[in-house]
MISE-590613 format. One record per residue (C-alpha): chain; x, y, z; residue number from 1. Coordinates in nm, 2 decimals, m for minus. Layout:
- A,X,Y,Z,NUM
...
//
This chain:
- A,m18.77,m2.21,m6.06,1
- A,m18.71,m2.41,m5.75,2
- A,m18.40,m2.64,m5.76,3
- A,m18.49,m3.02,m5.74,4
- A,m18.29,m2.98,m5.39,5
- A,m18.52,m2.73,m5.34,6
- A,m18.80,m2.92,m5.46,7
- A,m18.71,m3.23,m5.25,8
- A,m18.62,m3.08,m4.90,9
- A,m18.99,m2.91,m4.94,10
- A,m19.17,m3.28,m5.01,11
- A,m18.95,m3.45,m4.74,12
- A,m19.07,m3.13,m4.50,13
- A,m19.47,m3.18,m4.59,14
- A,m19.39,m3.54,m4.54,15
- A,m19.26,m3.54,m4.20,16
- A,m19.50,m3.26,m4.09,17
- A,m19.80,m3.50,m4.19,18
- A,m19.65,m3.73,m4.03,19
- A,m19.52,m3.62,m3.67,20
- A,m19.90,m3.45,m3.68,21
- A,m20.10,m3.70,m3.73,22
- A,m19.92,m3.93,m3.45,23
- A,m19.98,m3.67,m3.24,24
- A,m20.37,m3.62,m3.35,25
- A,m20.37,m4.05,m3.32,26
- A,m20.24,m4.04,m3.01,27
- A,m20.52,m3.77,m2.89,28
- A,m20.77,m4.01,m3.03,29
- A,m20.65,m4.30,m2.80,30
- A,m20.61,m4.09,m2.51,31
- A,m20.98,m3.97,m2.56,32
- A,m21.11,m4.34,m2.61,33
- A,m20.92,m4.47,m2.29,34
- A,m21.13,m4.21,m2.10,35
- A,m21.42,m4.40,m2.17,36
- A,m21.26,m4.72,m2.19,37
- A,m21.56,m4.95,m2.00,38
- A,m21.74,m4.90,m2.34,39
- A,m21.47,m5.13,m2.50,40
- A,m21.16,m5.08,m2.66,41
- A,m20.97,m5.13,m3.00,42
- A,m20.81,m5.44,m2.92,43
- A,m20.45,m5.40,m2.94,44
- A,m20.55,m5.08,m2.70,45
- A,m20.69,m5.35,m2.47,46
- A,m20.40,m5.57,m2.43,47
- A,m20.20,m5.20,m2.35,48
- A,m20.50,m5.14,m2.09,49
- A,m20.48,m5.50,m1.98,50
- A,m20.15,m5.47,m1.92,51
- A,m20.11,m5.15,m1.76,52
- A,m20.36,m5.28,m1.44,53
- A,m20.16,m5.57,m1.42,54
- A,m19.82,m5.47,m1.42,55
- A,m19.81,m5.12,m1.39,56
- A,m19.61,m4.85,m1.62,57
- A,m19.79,m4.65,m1.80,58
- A,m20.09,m4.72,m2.07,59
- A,m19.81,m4.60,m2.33,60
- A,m19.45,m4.75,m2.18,61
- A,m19.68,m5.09,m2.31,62
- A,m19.77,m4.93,m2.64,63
- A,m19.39,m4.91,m2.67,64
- A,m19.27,m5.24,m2.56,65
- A,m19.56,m5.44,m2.77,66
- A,m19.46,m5.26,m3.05,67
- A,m19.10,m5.25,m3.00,68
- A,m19.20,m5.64,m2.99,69
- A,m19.38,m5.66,m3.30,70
- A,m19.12,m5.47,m3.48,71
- A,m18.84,m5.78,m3.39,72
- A,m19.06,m6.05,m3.50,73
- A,m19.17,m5.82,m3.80,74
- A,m18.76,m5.79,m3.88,75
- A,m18.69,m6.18,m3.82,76
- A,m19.02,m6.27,m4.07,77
- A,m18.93,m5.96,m4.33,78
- A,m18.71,m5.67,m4.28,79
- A,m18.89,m5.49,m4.56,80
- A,m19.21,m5.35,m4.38,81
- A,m18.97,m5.17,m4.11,82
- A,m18.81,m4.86,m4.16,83
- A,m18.70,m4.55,m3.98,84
- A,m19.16,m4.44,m3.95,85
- A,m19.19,m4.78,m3.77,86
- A,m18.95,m4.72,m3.51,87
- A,m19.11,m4.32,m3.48,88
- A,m19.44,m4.46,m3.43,89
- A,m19.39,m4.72,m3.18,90
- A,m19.12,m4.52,m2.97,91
- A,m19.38,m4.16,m3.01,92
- A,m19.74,m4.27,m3.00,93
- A,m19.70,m4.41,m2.65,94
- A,m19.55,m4.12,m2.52,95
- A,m19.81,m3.88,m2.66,96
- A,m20.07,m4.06,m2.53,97
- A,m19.93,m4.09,m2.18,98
- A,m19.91,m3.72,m2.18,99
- A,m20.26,m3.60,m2.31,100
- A,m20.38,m3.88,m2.05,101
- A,m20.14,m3.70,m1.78,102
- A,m20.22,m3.31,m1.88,103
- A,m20.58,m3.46,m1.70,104
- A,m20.75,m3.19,m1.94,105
- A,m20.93,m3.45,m2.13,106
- A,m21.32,m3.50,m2.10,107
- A,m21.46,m3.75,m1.82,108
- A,m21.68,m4.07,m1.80,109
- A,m21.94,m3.98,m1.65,110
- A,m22.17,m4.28,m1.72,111
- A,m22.46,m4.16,m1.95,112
- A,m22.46,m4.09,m2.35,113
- A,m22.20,m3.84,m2.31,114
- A,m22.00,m4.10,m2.29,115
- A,m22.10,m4.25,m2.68,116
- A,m22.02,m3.85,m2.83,117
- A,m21.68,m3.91,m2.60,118
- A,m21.62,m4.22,m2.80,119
- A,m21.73,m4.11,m3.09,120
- A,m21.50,m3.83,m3.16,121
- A,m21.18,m4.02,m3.03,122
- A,m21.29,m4.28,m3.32,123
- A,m21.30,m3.96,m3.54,124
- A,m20.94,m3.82,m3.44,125
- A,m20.79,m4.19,m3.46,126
- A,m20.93,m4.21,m3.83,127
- A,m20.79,m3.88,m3.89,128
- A,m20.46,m3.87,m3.78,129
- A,m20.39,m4.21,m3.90,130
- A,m20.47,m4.11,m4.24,131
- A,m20.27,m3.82,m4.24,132
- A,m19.96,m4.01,m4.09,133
- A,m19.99,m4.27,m4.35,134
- A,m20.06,m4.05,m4.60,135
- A,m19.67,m3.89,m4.53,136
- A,m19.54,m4.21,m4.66,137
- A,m19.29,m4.21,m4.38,138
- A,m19.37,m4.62,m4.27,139
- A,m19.61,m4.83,m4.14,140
- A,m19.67,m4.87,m3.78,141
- A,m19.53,m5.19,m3.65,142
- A,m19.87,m5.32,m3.60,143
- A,m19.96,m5.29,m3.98,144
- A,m19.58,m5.37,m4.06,145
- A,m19.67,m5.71,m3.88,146
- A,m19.98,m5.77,m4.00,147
- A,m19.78,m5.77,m4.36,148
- A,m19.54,m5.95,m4.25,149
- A,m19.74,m6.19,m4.14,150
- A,m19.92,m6.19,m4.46,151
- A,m19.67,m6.28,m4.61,152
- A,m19.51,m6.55,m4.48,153
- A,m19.80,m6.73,m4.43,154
- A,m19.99,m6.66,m4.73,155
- A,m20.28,m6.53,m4.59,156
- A,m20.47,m6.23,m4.74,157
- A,m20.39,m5.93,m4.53,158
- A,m20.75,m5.91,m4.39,159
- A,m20.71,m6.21,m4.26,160
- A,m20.38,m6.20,m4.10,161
- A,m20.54,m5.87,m3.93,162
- A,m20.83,m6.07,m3.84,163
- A,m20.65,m6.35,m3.69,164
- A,m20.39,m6.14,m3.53,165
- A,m20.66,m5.94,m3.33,166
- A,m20.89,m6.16,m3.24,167
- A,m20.56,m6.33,m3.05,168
- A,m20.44,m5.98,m2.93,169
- A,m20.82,m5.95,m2.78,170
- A,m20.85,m6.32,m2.61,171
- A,m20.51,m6.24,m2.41,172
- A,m20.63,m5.92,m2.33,173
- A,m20.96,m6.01,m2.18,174
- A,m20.80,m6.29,m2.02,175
- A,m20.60,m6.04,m1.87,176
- A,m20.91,m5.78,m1.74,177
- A,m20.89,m5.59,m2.05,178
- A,m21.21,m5.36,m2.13,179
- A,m21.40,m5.59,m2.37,180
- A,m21.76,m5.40,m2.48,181
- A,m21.93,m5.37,m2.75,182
- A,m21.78,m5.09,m2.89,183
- A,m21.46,m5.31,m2.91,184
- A,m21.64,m5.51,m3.17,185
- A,m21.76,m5.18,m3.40,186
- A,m21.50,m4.99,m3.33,187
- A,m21.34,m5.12,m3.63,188
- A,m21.65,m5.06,m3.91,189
- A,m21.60,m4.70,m3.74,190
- A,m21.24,m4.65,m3.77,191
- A,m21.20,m4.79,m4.15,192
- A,m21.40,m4.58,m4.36,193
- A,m21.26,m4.24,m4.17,194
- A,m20.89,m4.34,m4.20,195
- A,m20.94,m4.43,m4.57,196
- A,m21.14,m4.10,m4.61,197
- A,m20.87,m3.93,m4.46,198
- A,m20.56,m4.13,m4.62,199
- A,m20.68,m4.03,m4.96,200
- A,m20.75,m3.69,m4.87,201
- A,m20.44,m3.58,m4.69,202
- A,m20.24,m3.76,m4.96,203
- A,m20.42,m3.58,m5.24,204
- A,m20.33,m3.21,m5.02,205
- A,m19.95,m3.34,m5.01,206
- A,m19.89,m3.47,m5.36,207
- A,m20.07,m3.08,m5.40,208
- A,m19.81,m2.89,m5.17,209
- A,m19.50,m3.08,m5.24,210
- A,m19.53,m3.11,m5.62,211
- A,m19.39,m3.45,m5.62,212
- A,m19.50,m3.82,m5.59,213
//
């Protein structure tokens, strides 16, 4: 019989492996999308866009520094929605990105339907690996971890803090040359239903293979 050190070190492990792999699969996903990034955009991947033809960087370097952002207002509003997986997903996801985007191996526009399936299946991987990141119960990202924080102080629902909150993050980042389509509008009815399919699914496998809650 396994120790409850035993037993612990091996849910922690599962934890951190679902974890660091699904950022990575995420980040695929949003490298994938900004390939075909005239179609539109998820909007907080819009302001990065937006930002990285304006300024320069990298796409990524500005996933960082909004979320590094996000993460100090989410601390001054309520310090209870950021942890150590905050930090790891604003610091990592950027970085991961940049890199599939810079290993140049990564399918092409090429300005016909191609270009949907393209979309399509960087939705898919986005769902995925957010679900199984989640599901590692290592932290929210500092997006989500502001969108509750903003919840609650305000008093809003959290649907509606999201829906406020990204319908401002889209505005500055058209106004900035962002790529608004209209796949930035679906993208979300997309996106939902995968990561939930995925969070409970990956969550069932880990509560399976680490024995604990």
């Amino acid at each position: 019989m396994n120790s409850p050190l035993e037993k612990g070190w091996r849910h922690n492990s599962i934890r951190y492996a679902f974890y660091f792999t699904g950022l990575v699969l995420f980040s695929l996903g949003a490298a994938i999308t900004v390939k075909v990034k005239y179609l539109g955009l998820h909007p907080w991947d819009v302001l990065n866009v937006a930002l990285f033809e304006q300024l320069g960087l990298t796409i990524g370097t500005w996933s960082i520094i909004v979320g590094l952002v996000l993460i100090g207002i989410s601390l001054l509003v309520s310090r209870k929605y950021v942890n150590i997986g905050t930090f790891l997903n604003a610091l990592l996801i950027g970085p991961i990105m940049d890199f599939f985007l810079w290993l140049d191996v990564l399918p092409q526009a090429s300005d016909n339907w191609t270009d949907y399936f393209i979309l399509l299946l960087g939705i898919v991987i986005i769902g995925i690996g957010g679900g199984l990141y989640v599901s590692g119960g290592v932290g929210a990202g500092p997006r989500d971890g502001f969108m509750l924080s903003m919840s609650e102080r305000t008093g809003w629902s959290v649907s509606k803090a999201r829906i406020i909150v990204e319908t401002i993050v889209l505005v500055i980042g058209f106004i900035l040359g962002g790529p608004v389509f209209w796949a930035t509008f679906i993208i979300t009815f997309i996106l939902s239903p995968i990561f939930q399919f995925s969070l409970k699914f990956f969550s069932r496998i880990r509560i399976r293979l680490g024995g604990m809650k």
